[in-house]
NUSELUM-514125 format. One line per field, with one value per residue: x, y, z of N, C-alpha, C, O in turn; residue in one letter. Coordinates in Angstrom, 3 decimals. Layout:
# NUSELUM-514125
n.east [X, ...]
n.north [Y, ...]
n.up [Z, ...]
ca.east [X, ...]
ca.north [Y, ...]
ca.up [Z, ...]
c.east [X, ...]
c.north [Y, ...]
c.up [Z, ...]
o.east [X, ...]
o.north [Y, ...]
o.up [Z, ...]
r [A, ...]
This chain:
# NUSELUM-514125
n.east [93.602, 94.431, 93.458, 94.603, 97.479, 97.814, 96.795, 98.811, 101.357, 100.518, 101.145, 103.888, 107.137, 108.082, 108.666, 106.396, 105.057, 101.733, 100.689, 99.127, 97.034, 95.317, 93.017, 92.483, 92.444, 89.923, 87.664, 85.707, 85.014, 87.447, 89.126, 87.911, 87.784, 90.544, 91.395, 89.015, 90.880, 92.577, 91.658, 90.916, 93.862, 95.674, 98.283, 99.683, 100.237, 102.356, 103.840, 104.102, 103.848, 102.251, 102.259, 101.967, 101.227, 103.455, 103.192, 100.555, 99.154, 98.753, 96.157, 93.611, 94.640, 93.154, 91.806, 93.535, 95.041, 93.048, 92.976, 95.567, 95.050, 92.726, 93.446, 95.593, 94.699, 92.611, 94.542, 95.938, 98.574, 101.659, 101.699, 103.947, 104.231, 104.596, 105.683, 105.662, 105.691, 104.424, 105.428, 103.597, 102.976, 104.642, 102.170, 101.094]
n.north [109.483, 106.556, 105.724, 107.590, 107.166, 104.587, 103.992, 105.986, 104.067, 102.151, 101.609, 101.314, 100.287, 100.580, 99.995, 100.705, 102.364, 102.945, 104.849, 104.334, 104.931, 104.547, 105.366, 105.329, 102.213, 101.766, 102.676, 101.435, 102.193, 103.136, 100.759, 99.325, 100.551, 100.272, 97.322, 97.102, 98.315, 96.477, 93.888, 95.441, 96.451, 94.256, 93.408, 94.971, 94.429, 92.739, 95.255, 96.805, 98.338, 98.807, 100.340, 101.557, 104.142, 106.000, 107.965, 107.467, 105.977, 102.164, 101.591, 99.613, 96.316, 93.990, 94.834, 95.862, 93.285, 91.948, 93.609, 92.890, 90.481, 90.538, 91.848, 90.679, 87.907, 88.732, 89.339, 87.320, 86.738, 87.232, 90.092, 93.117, 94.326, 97.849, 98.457, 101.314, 101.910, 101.508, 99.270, 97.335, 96.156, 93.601, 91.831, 91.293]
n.up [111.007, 110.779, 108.328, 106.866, 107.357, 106.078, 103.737, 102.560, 102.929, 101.186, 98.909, 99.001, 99.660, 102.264, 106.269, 108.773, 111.909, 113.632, 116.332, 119.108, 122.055, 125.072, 125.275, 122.291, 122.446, 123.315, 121.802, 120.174, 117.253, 116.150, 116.563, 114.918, 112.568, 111.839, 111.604, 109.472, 107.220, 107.367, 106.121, 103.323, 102.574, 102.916, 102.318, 103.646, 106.646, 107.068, 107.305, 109.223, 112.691, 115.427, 118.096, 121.444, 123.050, 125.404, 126.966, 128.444, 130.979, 130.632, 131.511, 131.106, 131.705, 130.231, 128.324, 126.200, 125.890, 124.923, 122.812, 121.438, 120.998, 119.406, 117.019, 115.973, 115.535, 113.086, 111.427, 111.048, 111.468, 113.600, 114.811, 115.324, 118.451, 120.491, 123.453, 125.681, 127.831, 131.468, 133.775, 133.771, 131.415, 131.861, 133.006, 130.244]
ca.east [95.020, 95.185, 93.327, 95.358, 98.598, 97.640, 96.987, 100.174, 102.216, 100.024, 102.341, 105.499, 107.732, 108.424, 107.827, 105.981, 104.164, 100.898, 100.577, 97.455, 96.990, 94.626, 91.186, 91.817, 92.029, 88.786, 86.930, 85.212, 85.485, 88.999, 89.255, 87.002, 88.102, 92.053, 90.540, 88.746, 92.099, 93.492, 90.974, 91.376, 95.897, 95.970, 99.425, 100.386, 99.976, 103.253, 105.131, 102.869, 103.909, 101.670, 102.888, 101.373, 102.029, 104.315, 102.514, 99.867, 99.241, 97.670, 94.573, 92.802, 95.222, 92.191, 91.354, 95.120, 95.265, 91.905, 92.905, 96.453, 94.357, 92.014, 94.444, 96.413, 93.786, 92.391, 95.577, 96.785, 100.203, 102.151, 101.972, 104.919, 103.646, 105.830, 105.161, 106.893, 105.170, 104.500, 105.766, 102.159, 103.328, 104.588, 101.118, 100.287]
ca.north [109.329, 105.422, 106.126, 108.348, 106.253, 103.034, 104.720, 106.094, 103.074, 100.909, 101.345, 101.366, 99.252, 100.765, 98.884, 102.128, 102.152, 103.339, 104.827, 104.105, 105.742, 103.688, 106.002, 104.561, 101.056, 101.790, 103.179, 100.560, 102.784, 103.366, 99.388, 98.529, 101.091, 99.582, 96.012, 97.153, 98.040, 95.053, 93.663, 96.175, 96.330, 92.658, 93.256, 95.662, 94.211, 92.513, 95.890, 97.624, 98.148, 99.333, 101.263, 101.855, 105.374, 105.667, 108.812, 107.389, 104.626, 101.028, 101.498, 98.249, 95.599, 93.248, 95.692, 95.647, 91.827, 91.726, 94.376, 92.569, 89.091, 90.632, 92.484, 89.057, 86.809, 89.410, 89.271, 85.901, 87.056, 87.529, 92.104, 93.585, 95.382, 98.223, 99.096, 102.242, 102.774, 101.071, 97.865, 96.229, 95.140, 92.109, 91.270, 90.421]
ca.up [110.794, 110.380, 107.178, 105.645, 107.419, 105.653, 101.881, 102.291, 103.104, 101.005, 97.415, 98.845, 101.067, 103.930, 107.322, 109.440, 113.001, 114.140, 117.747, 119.519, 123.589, 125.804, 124.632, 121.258, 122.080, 124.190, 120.645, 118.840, 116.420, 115.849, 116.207, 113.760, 110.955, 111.822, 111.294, 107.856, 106.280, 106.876, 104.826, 102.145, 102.432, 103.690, 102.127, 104.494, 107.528, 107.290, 107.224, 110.076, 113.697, 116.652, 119.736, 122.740, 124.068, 126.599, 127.868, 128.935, 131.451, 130.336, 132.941, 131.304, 130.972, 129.967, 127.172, 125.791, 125.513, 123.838, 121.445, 120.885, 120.323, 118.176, 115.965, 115.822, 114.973, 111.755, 110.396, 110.844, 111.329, 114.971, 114.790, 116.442, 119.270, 120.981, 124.420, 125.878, 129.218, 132.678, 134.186, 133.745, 130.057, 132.039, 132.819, 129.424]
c.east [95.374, 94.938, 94.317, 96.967, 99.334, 97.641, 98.130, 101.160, 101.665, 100.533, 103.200, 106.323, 108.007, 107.595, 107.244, 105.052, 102.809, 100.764, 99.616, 97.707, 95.589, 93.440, 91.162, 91.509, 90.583, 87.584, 87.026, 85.537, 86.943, 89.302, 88.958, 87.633, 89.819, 91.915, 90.256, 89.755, 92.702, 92.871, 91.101, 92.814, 95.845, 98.021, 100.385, 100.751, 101.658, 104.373, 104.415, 103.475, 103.080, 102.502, 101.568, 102.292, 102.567, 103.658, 101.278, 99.421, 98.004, 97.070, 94.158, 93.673, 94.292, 91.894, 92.871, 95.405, 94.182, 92.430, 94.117, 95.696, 93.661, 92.531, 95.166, 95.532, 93.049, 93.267, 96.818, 98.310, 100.298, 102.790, 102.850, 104.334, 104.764, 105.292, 106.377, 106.409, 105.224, 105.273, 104.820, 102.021, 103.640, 103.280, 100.399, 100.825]
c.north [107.898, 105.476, 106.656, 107.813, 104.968, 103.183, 105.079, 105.408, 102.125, 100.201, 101.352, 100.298, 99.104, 100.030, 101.075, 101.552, 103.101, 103.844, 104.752, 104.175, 105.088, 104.180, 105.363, 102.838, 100.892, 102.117, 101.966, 100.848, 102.573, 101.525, 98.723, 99.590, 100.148, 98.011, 96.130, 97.262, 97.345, 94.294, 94.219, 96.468, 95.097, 92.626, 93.580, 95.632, 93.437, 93.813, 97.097, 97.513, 98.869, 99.162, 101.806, 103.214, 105.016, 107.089, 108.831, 105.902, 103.552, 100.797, 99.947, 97.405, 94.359, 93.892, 95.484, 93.608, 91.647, 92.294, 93.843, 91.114, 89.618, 90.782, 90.928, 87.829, 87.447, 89.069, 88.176, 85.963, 87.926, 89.051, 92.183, 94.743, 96.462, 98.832, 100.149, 103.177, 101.780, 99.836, 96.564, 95.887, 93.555, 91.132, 90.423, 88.665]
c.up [110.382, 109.109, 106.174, 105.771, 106.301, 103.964, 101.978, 102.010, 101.975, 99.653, 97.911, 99.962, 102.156, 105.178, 107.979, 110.326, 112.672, 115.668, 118.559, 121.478, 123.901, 125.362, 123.396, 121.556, 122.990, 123.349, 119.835, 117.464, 115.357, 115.588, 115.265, 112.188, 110.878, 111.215, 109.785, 107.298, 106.084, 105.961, 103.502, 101.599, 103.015, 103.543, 103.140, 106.235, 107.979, 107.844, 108.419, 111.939, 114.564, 117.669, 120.024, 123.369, 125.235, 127.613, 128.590, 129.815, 130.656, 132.036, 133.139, 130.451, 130.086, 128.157, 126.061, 125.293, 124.771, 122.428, 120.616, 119.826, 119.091, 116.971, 115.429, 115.163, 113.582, 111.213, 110.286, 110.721, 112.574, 114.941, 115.670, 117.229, 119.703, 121.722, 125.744, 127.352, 130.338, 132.719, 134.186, 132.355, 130.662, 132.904, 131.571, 129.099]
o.east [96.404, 95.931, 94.680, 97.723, 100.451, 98.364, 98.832, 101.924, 102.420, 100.486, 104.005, 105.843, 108.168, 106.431, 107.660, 104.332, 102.762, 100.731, 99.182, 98.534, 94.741, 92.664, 90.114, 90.564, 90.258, 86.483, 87.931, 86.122, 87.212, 89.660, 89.525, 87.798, 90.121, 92.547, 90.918, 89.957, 93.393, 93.499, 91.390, 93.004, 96.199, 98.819, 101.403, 101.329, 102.087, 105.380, 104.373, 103.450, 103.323, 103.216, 100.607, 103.408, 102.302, 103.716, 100.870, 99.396, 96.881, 97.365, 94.165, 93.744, 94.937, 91.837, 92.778, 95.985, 94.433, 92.380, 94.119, 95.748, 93.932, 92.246, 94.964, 95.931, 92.840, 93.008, 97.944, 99.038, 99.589, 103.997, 102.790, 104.026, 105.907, 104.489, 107.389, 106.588, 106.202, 105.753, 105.038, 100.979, 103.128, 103.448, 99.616, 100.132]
o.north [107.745, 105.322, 106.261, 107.879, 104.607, 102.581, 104.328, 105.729, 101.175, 99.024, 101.444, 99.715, 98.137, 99.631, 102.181, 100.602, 103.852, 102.838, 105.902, 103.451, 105.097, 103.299, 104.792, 102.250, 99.746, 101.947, 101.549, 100.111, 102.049, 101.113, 97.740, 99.181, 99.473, 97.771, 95.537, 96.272, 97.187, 93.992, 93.471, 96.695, 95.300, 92.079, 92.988, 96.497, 93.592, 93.616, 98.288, 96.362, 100.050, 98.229, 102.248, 103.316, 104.044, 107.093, 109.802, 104.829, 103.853, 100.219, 99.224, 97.417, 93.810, 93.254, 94.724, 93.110, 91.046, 91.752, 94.052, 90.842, 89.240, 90.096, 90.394, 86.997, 86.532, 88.325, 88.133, 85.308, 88.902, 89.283, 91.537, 95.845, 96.151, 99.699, 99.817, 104.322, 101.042, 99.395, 95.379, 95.324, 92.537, 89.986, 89.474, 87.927]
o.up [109.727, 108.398, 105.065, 104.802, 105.930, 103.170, 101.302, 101.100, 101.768, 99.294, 96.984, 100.935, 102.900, 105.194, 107.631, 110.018, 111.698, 116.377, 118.506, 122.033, 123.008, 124.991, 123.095, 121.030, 123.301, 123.872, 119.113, 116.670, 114.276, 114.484, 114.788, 111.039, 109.893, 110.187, 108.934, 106.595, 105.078, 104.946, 102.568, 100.404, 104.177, 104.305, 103.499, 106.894, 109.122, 108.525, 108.109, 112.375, 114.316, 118.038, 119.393, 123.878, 125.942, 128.843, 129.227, 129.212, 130.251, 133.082, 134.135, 129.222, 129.192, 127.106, 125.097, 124.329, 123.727, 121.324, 119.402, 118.627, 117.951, 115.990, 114.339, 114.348, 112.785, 110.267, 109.788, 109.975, 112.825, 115.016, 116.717, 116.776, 119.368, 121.377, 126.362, 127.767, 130.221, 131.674, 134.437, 132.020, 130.195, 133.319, 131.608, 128.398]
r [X, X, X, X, X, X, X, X, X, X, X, X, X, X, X, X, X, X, X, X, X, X, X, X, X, X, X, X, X, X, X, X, X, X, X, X, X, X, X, X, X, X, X, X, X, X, X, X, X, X, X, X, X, X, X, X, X, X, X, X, X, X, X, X, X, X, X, X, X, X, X, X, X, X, X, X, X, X, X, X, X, X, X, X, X, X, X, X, X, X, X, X]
């Protein structure tokens, strides 16, 4: 889905999220293909928001700050996060 998210958005202007639930940010995987597109849409990264399900609890807040840093430091530009679940957001 970010795949086919990111081609979509990647001609046109619209700003558009991504939603990502604690198993993905726990998939290398999934991290690492999200990562490659920014490389390949570098453009798009400006118009890109990630959310954090709200249906599911952040278990590993450790994991969550890594994955914000990482994301943040690829794309050299401060990502709007959007977090729509527990009270352990003000941990990060």
């Amino acid at each position: 889905m970010i795949s086919k998210s990111i081609a979509c958005f990647a001609d046109k202007p619209y700003r558009f999220s991504i939603n990502f639930s604690m198993s993905d940010l726990e998939d290398d995987e999934i991290i690492n293909t999200l990562i490659g597109h920014f490389t390949a849409y570098p453009e798009i990264v400006m118009r890109m928001d990630i959310e954090l399900l709200e249906s599911e609890m952040l278990t590993d807040m450790n994991k969550v700050k890594n994955f914000i840093a990482e994301l943040n430091c690829q794309v050299k530009y401060c990502m709007p996060f959007n977090f729509f679940t527990t009270d352990k957001v003000n941990d990060l």
